[in-house]
Each structure stands twice: as structure tokens, then as C-alpha cells.
TORKOL-4160 file (C-alpha; in steps of 0.2 Angstrom, whole numbers, padded with zeros to 4 digits, m for minus):
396
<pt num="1" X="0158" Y="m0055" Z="m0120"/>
<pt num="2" X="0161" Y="m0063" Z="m0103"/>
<pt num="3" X="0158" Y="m0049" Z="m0092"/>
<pt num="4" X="0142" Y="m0046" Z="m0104"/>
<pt num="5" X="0137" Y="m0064" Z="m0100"/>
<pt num="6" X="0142" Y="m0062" Z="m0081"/>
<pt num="7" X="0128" Y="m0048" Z="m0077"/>
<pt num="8" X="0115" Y="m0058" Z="m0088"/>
<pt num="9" X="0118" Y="m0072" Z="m0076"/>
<pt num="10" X="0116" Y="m0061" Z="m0060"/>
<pt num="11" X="0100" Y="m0053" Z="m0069"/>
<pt num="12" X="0094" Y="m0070" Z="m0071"/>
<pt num="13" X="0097" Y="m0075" Z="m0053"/>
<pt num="14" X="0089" Y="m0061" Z="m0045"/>
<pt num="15" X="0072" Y="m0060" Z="m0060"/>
<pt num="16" X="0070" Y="m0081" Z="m0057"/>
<pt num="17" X="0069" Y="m0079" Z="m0038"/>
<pt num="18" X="0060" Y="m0062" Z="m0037"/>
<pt num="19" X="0046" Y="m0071" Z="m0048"/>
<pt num="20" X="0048" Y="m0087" Z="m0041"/>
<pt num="21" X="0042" Y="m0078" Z="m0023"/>
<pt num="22" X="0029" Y="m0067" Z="m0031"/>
<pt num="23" X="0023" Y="m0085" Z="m0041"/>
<pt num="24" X="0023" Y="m0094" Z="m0023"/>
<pt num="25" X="0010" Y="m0080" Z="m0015"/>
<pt num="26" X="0001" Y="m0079" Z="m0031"/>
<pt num="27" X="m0007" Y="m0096" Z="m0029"/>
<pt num="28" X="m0009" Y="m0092" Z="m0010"/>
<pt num="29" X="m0017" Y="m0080" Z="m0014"/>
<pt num="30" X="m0027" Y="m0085" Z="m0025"/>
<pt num="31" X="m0033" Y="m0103" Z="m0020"/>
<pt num="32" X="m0030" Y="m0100" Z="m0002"/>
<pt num="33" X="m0043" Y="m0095" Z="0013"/>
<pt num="34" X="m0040" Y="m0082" Z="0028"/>
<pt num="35" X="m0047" Y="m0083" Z="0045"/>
<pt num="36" X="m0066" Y="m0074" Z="0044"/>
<pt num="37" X="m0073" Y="m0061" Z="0055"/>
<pt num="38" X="m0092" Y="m0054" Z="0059"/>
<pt num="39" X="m0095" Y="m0047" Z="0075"/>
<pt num="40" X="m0091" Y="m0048" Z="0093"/>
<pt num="41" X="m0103" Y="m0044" Z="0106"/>
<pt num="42" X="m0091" Y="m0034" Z="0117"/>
<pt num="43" X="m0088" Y="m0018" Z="0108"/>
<pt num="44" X="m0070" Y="m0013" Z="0110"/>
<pt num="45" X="m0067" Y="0007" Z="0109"/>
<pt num="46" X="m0061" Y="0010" Z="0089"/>
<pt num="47" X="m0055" Y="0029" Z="0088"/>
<pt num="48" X="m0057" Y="0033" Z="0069"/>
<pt num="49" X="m0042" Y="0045" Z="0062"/>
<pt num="50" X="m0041" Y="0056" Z="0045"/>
<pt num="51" X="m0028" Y="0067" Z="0043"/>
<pt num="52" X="m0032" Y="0080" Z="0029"/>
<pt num="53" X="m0020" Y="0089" Z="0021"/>
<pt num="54" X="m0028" Y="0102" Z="0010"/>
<pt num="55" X="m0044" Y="0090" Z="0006"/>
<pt num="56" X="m0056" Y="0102" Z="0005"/>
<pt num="57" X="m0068" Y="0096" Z="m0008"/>
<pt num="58" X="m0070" Y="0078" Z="0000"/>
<pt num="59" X="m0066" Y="0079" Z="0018"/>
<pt num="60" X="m0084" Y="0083" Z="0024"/>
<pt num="61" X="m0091" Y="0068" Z="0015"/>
<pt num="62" X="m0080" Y="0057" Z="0020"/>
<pt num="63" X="m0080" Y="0062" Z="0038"/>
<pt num="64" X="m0100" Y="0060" Z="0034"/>
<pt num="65" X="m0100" Y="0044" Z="0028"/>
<pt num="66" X="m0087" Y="0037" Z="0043"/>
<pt num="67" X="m0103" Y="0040" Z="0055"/>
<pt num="68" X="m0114" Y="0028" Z="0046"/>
<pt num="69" X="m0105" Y="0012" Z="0053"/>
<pt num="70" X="m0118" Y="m0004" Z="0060"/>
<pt num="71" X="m0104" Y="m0002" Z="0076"/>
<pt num="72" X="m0113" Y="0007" Z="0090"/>
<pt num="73" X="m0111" Y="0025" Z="0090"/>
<pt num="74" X="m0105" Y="0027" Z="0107"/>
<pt num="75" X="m0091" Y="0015" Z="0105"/>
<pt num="76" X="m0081" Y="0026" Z="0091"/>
<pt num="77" X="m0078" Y="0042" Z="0085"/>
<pt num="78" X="m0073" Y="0051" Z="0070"/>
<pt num="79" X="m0059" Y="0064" Z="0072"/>
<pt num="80" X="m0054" Y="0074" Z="0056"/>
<pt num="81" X="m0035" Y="0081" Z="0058"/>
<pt num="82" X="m0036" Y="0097" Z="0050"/>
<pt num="83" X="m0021" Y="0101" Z="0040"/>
<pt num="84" X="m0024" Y="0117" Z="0030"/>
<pt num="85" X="m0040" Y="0118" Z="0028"/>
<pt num="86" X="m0052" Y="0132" Z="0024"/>
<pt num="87" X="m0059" Y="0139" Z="0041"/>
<pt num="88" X="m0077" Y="0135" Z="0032"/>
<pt num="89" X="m0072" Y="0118" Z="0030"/>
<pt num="90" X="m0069" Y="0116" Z="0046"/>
<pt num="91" X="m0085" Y="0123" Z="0054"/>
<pt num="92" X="m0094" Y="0111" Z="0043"/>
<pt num="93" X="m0085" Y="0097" Z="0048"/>
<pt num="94" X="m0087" Y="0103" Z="0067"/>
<pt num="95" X="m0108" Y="0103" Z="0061"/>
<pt num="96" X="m0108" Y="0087" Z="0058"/>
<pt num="97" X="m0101" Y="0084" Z="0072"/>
<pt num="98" X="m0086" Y="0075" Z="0072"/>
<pt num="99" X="m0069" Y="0079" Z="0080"/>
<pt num="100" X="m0058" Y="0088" Z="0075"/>
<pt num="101" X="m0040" Y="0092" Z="0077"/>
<pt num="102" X="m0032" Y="0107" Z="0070"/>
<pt num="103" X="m0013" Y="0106" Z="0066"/>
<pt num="104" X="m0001" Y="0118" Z="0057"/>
<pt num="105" X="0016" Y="0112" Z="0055"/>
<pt num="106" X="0030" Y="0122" Z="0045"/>
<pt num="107" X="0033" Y="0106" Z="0037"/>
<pt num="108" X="0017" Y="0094" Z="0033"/>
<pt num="109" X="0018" Y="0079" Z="0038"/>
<pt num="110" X="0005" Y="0064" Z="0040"/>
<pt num="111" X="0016" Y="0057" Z="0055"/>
<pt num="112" X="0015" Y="0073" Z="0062"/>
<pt num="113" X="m0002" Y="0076" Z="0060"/>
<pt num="114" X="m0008" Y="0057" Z="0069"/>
<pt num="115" X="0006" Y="0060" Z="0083"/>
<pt num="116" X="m0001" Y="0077" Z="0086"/>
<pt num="117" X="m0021" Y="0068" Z="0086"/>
<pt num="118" X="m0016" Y="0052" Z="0095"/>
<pt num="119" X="m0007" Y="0062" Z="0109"/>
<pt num="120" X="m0022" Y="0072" Z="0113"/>
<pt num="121" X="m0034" Y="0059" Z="0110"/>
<pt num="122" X="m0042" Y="0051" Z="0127"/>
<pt num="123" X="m0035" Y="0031" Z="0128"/>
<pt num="124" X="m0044" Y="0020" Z="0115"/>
<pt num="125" X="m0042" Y="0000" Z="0113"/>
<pt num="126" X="m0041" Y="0003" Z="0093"/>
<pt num="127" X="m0033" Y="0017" Z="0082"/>
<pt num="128" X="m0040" Y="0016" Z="0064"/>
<pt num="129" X="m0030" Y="0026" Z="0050"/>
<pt num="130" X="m0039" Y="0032" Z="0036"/>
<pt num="131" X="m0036" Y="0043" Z="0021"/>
<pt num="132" X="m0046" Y="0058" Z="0018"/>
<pt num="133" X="m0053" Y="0050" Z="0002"/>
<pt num="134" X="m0058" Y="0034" Z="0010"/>
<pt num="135" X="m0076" Y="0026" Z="0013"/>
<pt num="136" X="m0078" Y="0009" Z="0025"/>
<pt num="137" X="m0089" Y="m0003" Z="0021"/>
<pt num="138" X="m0105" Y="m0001" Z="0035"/>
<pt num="139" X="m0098" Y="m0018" Z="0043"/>
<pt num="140" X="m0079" Y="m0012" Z="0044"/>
<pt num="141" X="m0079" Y="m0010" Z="0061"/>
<pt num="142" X="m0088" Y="m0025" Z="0068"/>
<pt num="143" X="m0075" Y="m0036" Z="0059"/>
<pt num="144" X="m0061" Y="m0025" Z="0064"/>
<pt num="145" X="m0066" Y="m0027" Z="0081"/>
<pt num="146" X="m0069" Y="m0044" Z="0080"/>
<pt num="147" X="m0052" Y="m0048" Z="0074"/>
<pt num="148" X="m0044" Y="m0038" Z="0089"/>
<pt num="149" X="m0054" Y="m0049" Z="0100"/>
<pt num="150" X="m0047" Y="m0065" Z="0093"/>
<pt num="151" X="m0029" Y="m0057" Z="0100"/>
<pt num="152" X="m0023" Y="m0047" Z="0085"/>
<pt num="153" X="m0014" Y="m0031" Z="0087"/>
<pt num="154" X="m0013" Y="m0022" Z="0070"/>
<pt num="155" X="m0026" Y="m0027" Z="0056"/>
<pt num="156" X="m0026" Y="m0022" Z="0037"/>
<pt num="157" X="m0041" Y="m0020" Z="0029"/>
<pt num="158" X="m0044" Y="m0024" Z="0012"/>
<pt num="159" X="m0044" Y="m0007" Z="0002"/>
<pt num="160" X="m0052" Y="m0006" Z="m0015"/>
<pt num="161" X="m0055" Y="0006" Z="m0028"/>
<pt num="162" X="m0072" Y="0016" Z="m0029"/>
<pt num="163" X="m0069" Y="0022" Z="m0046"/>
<pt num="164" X="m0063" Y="0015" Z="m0062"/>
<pt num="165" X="m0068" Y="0030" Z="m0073"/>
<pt num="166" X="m0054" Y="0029" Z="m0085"/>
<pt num="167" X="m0041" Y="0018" Z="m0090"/>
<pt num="168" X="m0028" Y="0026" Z="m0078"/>
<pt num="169" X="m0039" Y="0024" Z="m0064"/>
<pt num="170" X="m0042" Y="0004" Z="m0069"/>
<pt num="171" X="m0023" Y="0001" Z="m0072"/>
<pt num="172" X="m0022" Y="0009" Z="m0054"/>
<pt num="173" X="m0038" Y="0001" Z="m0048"/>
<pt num="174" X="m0030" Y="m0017" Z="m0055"/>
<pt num="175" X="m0014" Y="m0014" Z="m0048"/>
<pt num="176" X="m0018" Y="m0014" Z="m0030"/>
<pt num="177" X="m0031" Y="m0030" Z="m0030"/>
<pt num="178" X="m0016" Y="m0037" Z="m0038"/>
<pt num="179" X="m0005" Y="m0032" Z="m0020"/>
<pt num="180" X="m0022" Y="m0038" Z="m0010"/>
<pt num="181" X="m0018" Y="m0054" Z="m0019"/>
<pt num="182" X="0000" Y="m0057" Z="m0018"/>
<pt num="183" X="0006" Y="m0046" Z="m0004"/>
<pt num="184" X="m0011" Y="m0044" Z="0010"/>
<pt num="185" X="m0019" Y="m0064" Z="0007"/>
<pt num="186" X="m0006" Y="m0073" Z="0001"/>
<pt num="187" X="0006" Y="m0068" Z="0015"/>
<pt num="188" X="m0007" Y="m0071" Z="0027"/>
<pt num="189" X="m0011" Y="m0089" Z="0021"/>
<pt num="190" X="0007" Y="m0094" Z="0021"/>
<pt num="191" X="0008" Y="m0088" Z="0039"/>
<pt num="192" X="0018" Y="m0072" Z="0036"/>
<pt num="193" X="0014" Y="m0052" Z="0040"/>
<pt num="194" X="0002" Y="m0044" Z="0027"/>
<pt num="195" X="0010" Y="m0031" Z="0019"/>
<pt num="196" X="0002" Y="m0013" Z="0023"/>
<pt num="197" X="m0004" Y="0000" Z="0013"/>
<pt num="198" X="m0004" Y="0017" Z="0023"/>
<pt num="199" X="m0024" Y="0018" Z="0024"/>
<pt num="200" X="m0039" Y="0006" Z="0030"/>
<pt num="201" X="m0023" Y="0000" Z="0045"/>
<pt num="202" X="m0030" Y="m0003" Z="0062"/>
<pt num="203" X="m0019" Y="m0006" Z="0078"/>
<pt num="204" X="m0018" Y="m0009" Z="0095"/>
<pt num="205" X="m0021" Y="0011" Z="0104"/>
<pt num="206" X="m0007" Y="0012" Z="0115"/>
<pt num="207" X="0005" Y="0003" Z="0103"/>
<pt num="208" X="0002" Y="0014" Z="0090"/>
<pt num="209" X="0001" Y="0030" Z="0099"/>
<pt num="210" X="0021" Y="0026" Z="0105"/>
<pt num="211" X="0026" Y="0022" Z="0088"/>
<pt num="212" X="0021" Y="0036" Z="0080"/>
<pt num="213" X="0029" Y="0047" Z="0095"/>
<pt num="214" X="0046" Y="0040" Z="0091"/>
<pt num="215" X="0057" Y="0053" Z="0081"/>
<pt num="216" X="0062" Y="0045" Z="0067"/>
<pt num="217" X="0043" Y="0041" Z="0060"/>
<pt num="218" X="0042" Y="0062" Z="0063"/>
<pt num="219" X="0049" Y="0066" Z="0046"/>
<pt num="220" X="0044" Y="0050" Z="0038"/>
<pt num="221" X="0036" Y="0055" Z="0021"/>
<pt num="222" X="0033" Y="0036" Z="0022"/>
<pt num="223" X="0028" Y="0031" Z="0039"/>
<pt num="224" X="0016" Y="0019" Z="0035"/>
<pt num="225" X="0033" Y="0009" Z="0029"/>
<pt num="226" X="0041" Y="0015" Z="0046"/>
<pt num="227" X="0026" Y="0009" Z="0056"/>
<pt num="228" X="0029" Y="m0008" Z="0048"/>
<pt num="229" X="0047" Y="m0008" Z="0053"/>
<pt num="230" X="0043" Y="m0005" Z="0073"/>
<pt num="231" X="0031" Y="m0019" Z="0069"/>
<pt num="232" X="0041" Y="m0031" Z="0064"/>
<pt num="233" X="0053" Y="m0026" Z="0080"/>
<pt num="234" X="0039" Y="m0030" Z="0092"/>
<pt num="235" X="0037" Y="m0046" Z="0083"/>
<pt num="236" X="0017" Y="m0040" Z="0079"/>
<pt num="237" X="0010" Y="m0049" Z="0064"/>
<pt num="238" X="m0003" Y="m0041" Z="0052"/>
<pt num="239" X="m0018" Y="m0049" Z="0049"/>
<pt num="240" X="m0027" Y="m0047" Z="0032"/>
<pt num="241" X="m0047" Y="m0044" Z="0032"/>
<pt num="242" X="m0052" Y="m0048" Z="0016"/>
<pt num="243" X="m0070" Y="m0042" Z="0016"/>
<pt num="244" X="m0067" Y="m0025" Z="0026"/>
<pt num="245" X="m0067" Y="m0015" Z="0013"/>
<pt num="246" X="m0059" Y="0003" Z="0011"/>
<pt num="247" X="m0066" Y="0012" Z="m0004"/>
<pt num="248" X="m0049" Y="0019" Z="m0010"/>
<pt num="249" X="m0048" Y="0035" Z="m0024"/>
<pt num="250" X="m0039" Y="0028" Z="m0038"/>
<pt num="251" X="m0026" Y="0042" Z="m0050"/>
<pt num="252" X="m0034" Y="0052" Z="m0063"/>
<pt num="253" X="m0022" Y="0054" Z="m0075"/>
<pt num="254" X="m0004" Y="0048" Z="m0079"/>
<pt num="255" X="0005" Y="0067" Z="m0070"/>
<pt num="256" X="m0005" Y="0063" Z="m0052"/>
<pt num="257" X="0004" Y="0043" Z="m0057"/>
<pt num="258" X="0019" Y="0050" Z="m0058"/>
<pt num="259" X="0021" Y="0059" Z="m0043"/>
<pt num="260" X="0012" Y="0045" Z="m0032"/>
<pt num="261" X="0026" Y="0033" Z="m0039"/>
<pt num="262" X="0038" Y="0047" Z="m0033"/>
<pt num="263" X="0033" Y="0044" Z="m0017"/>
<pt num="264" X="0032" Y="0025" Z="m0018"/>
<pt num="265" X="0049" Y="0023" Z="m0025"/>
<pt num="266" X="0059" Y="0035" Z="m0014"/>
<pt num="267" X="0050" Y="0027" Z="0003"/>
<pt num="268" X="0055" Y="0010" Z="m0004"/>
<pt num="269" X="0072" Y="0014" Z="m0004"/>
<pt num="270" X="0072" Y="0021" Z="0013"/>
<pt num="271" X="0061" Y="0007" Z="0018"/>
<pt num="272" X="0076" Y="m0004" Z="0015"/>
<pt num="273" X="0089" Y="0006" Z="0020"/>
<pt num="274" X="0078" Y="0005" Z="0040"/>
<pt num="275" X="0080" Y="m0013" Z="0039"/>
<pt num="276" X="0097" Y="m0009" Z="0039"/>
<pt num="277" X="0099" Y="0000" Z="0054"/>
<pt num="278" X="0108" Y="m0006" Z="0070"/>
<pt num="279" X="0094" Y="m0007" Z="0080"/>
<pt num="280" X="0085" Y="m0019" Z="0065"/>
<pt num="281" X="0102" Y="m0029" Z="0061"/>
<pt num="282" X="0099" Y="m0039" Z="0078"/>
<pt num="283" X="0083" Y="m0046" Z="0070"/>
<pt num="284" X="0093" Y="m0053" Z="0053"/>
<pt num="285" X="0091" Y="m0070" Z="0061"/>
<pt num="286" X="0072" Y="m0070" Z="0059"/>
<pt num="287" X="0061" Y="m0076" Z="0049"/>
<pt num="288" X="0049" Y="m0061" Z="0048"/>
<pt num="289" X="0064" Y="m0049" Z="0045"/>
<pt num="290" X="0072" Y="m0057" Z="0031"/>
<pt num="291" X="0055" Y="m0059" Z="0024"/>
<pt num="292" X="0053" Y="m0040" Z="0024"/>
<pt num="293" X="0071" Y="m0036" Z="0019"/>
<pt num="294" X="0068" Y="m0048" Z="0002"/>
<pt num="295" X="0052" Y="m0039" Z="m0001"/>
<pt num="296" X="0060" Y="m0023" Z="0001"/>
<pt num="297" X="0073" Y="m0029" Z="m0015"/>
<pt num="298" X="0058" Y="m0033" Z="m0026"/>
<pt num="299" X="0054" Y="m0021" Z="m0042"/>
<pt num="300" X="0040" Y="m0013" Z="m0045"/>
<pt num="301" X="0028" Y="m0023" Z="m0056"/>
<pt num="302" X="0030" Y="m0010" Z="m0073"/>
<pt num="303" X="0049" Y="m0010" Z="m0070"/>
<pt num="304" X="0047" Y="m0028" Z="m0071"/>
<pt num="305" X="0038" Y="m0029" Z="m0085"/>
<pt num="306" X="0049" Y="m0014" Z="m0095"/>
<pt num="307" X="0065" Y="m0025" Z="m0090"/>
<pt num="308" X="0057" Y="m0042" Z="m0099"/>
<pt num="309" X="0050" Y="m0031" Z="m0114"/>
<pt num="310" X="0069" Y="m0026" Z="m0115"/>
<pt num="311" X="0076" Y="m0044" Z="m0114"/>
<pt num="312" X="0061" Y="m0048" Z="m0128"/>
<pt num="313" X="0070" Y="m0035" Z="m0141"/>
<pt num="314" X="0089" Y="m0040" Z="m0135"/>
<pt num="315" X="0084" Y="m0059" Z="m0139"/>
<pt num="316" X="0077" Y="m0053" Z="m0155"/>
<pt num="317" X="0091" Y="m0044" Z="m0160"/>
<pt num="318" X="0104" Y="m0059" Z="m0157"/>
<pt num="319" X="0094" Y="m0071" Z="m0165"/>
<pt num="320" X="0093" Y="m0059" Z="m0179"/>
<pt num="321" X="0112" Y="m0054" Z="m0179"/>
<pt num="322" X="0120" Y="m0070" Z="m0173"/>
<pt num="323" X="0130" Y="m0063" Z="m0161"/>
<pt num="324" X="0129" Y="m0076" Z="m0144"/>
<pt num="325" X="0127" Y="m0058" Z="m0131"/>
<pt num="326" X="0112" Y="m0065" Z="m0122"/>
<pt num="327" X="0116" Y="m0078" Z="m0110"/>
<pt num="328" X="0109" Y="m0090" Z="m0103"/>
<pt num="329" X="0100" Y="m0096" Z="m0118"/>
<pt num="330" X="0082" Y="m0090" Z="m0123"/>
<pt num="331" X="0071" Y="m0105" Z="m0117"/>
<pt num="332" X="0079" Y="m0101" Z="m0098"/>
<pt num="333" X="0074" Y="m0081" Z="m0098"/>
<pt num="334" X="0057" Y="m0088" Z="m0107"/>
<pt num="335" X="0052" Y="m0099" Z="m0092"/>
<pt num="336" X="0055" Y="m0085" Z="m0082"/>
<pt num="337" X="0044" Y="m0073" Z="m0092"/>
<pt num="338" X="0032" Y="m0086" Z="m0094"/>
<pt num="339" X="0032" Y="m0089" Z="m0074"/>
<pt num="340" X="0030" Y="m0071" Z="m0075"/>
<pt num="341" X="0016" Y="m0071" Z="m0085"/>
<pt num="342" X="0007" Y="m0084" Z="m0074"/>
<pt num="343" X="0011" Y="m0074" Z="m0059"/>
<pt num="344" X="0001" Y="m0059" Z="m0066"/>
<pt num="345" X="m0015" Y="m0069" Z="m0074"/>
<pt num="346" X="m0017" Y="m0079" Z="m0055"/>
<pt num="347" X="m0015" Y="m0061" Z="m0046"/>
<pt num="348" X="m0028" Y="m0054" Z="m0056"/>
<pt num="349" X="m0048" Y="m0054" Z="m0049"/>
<pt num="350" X="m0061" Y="m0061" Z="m0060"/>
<pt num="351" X="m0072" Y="m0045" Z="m0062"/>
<pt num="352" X="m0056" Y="m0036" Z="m0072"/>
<pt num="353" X="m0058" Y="m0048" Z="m0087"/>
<pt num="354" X="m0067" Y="m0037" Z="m0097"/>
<pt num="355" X="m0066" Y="m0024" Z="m0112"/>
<pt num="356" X="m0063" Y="m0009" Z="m0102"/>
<pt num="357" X="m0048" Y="m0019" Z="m0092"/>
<pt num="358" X="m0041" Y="m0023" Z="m0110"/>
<pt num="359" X="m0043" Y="m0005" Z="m0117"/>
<pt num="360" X="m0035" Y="0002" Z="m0102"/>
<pt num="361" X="m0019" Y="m0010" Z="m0104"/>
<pt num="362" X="m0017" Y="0002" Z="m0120"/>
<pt num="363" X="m0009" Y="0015" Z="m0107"/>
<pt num="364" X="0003" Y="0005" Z="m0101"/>
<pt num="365" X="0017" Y="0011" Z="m0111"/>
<pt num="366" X="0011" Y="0028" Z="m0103"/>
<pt num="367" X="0013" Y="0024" Z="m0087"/>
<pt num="368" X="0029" Y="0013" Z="m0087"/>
<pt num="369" X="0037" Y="0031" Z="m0094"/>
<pt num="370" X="0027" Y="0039" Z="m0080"/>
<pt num="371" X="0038" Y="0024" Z="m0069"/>
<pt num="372" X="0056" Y="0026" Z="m0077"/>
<pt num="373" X="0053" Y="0046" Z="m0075"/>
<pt num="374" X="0048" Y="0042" Z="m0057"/>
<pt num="375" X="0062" Y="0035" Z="m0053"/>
<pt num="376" X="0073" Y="0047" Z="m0060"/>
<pt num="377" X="0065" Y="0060" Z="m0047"/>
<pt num="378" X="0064" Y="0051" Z="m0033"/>
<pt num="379" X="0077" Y="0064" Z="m0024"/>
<pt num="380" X="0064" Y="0077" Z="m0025"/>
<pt num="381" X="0052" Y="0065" Z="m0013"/>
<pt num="382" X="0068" Y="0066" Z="0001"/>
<pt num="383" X="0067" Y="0086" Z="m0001"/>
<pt num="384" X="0048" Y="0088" Z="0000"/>
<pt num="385" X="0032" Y="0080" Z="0003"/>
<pt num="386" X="0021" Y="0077" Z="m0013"/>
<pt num="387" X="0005" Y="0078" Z="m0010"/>
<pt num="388" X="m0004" Y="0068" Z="m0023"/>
<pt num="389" X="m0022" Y="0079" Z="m0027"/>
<pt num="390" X="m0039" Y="0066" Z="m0024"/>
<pt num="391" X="m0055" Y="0073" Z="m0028"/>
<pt num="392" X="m0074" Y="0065" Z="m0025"/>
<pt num="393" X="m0080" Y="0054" Z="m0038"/>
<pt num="394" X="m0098" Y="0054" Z="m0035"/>
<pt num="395" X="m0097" Y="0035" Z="m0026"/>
<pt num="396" X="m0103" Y="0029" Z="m0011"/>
């Protein structure tokens, strides 16, 4: 029984701090207030990059729609990097016009395919990353620009869903204002790096062009989580622009989940496993390294939740059979669910208290399968890239 009573106690150590921090930048988040940006009257050049891997039925829009920006037209440009696509696609895309870059790689890669773009692009001030299923907001680059002016060298914008269609897509769509929340503005009013997302990231040109020459990001399934890591060893601070927005597909169906959590989980890992590497251990002093390395142990929010719904049936059972296993005693491991609980009601925007956000919560036990099966697969993420299908949803 004491061995039993010995890994309770670790679990409770690790669940009371991890919730404790995600508490901490949940109010900051919540309550706090970030820097604002409008415009600036000296237009920095912004060079626009979407790598398309395979996009076929929403690339040309969303090339379109990167063209209707307030910034002045001679001052960006759009270029789509064209990953398998249909020769058709890519003459309409050429019509529109926007640049285009063609790349054909034995083995995709989006680090491949933004080395290959930014090598052969002409110098910019500003490299802005975007999906090929994402659609700025008309003032995105004014305030983009207006941040680099105020001396920032990488910016994330604030990405948000443009569909909540079905309960999936609103878990989905919830889940990530939750991460704008705690990891993006609370970070940032607390004075630490905001947390990127691997779309709607801007940086400095000429940094970003070097980073993603480097080797190891080559074969990065994750490189938005490599990127990150070179960040942090140039000391560079992200900021946060809460009202940039990035109109972001959200998942379908609990399969396309699945295989996106893949992906997450297994670069997560490897995520953690680069803060360990001996060019990165020289940094273990600071404070934005160990910030990151903590992070990096934290759960995802579904396993969290799984693990407490397991504690919930344990404590049941002892109380019911008599039997002493759990330990410490209940009212300690309530507090910390209760934290817990608090934590996700302050991360949570207004507008997603409503019925359809209360209905969708009905797939939960879904997706938290769709998690634990994730997990179990994540090797297959390390052997090949998982593309994760996005298709348009009629939003603007």
C-alpha cells in the first residue's frame, strides 16, 4: 500500500503544479491587457507565405482573399508554395496572380517547402506564415507591421475558428481560444514568450530565412515547435496580437481529430526532447528556457481531464469499499480538480456559453478516445507526415 500511496503522492505534485501554472495564466489571460497595434505610416516589406500540400479545393481562395489586405499592395506579396498540386490549380493560382513556387520533394515537408520559398524569395523585412486554409482579417497586416515597428521580431497573431459547424468543430474551435487564453495572452501579460501555433506567425525576414535553412528543422514534422526552439536561443520574445485575426479551419470529424492529435502529441515529445539537447542545456539557467521546458511536461487538456474523471471513479470505489488506496485524502485531490475546474471556466470566451457549446461537450468522451488512441500511435507520426485533409467551408 505504500508504494500505491507513493505514486499518488508524485501524481499529486506534478497535477497541483501543472494546474496551479495553467490557474496563474488563466486569470492573466483573462483579466489582463496586451500592448495595442493600428498602423504605422512607414510600410515595412511583409512577404506572405502558404505552403500547400495537396490543397487543391481551397488554395485559390485563400491565395484570393490574402490580396484583399487595407496594407498597400506594392508593399507585400502573396506567394503560394505549390506542393502537389494539380497543374490546373496552379495556373489558376498564377491568374490571379500571385507567386508561386513549385516544390516536389520525395519526402513532404512544410520546413522543406518555406526553406525552398524563402531561399529564393528576394529580401523582405517581414515573413508571414500562413496555412493554406487560413483567412486574415483585412487589418492584419497594418498591425503586424506596426508591432515590428515597435522593435518586435516574431509576432503571433491571434488565429480563430471560421467554422463551428458541428460539435467537433466547436470542441475544436473552443480548444484553441482556450490556448489564445492561457498560452498566447496570458504569457504575454506576465511578460513571458507567447506560445506559437504553426500558422498566422510572423518574423523578422532574414532571421527566419536562417532558421529554417538549418538542418535539423529539414525533417521537422513539427518545425513550428523547432522554430520556437531557435527562438528562445536567440533570446527573441513573441508577442501576442490579440485582434490580428487568422480565420483557422477547425476538424470535421473525430478520425481527422485523431490524426491532428497524432501530430501534436509526437512533436511535443520531440519538442522536449530539443530543449534537451547540448546546444540548448547552456540555456537551463534562464528564465525563458525553463519556462518552455515546464510547458513542454504539461498534458494535454482531454488527458487531463480523463486522468481526473479516473481519480473521480478511484475515490468512489474506496469510499464505497473502505479500503485507504487513495492518498492523500479526497478534499486535497478535490481542490486540485476544483482549481482545475476554475482554470477551464476563466479560459473560456464569453460567446461559447451557449446551447450549441453545451451540446457539443456531449462528444467529449469521443474525442478523449480519439486522445488516448493518439497517443498510442504517435510512432507513426515519427515515420511519416500526416496530412490532416481541410476543405472550404463557405466562410469568409
Amino acid at each position: 500500500m505504500m508504494t500505491f500511496h507513493l505514486l499518488f503522492i508524485a501524481l499529486f505534485i506534478y497535477l497541483l503544479a501543472s494546474v496551479s501554472y495553467l490557474f496563474m495564466l488563466a486569470v492573466a489571460g483573462r483579466w489582463g491587457t496586451l500592448n495595442k497595434y493600428t498602423s504605422h505610416p512607414e510600410k515595412l516589406r511583409i512577404a506572405v507565405l502558404i505552403p500547400s500540400y495537396k490543397e487543391d479545393s481551397i488554395i485559390v481562395h485563400t491565395a484570393s482573399h490574402a490580396l484583399k489586405q487595407s496594407y498597400p499592395s506594392d508593399r507585400y506579396n502573396v506567394t503560394v508554395i505549390a506542393d502537389s498540386l494539380l497543374p490546373e490549380t496552379v495556373n489558376r493560382l498564377k491568374a490571379i496572380p500571385v507567386n508561386v513556387i513549385e516544390v516536389h520533394f520525395d519526402k513532404s515537408m512544410k520546413a522543406k517547402s518555406l526553406n525552398t520559398a524563402l531561399s529564393k524569395l528576394a529580401s523582405h523585412d517581414i515573413a508571414l506564415i500562413l496555412d493554406a486554409d487560413n483567412l486574415m482579417s483585412s487589418d492584419c497586416l497594418e498591425k503586424i507591421n506596426h508591432a515590428f515597428h515597435s522593435g518586435w521580431k516574431a509576432v503571433q497573431c491571434h488565429r480563430t475558428a471560421k467554422n463551428r459547424n458541428i460539435p467537433v468543430a466547436i470542441l475544436d474551435s473552443l480548444s484553441e481560444e482556450m490556448n489564445n487564453t492561457i498560452f498566447r495572452k496570458g504569457q504575454r501579460v506576465l511578460g513571458l514568450s507567447s506560445a506559437l501555433i504553426g500558422s498566422g506567425m510572423a518574423f523578422e525576414f532574414d532571421t527566419i530565412q536562417t532558421i529554417f535553412a538549418l538542418p535539423i528543422i529539414q525533417n521537422n514534422t513539427g518545425e513550428d515547435k523547432e522554430v520556437d526552439v531557435q527562438l528562445v536561443k536567440r533570446n527573441i520574445v513573441v508577442e501576442y496580437i490579440e485582434d490580428a485575426y487568422i480565420y483557422d479551419e477547425k476538424v470535421q470529424s473525430p478520425q481527422v481529430f485523431e490524426k491532428q492529435r497524432t501530430r501534436w502529441i509526437a512533436t511535443q515529445v520531440a519538442h522536449l526532447k530539443s530543449f534537451l539537447r547540448k546546444d540548448m542545456l547552456r540555456l537551463s539557467g534562464q528564465r525563458m528556457y525553463l519556462h518552455k521546458v515546464f510547458q513542454c511536461l504539461l498534458l494535454p487538456r482531454l488527458l487531463l481531464m480523463t486522468i481526473f474523471f479516473v481519480l473521480s471513479l478511484l475515490m468512489l470505489a474506496d469510499a464505497w469499499l473502505d479500503v485507504d488506496f487513495i492518498y492523500p485524502g479526497y478534499n486535497y485531490w478535490l481542490s486540485v480538480m476544483g482549481l482545475y475546474a476554475a482554470t477551464l471556466l476563466l479560459a473560456i470566451p464569453p460567446s461559447f456559453y451557449n446551447k450549441s457549446t453545451l451540446y457539443a461537450f456531449f462528444t467529449v468522451p469521443i474525442l478523449a478516445v480519439s486522445m488516448l488512441r493518439a497517443i498510442l500511435h504517435i510512432r507513426q507520426n515519427r515515420a511519416a507526415f500526416l496530412h490532416t485533409p481541410k476543405v472550404y467551408s463557405g466562410d469568409d
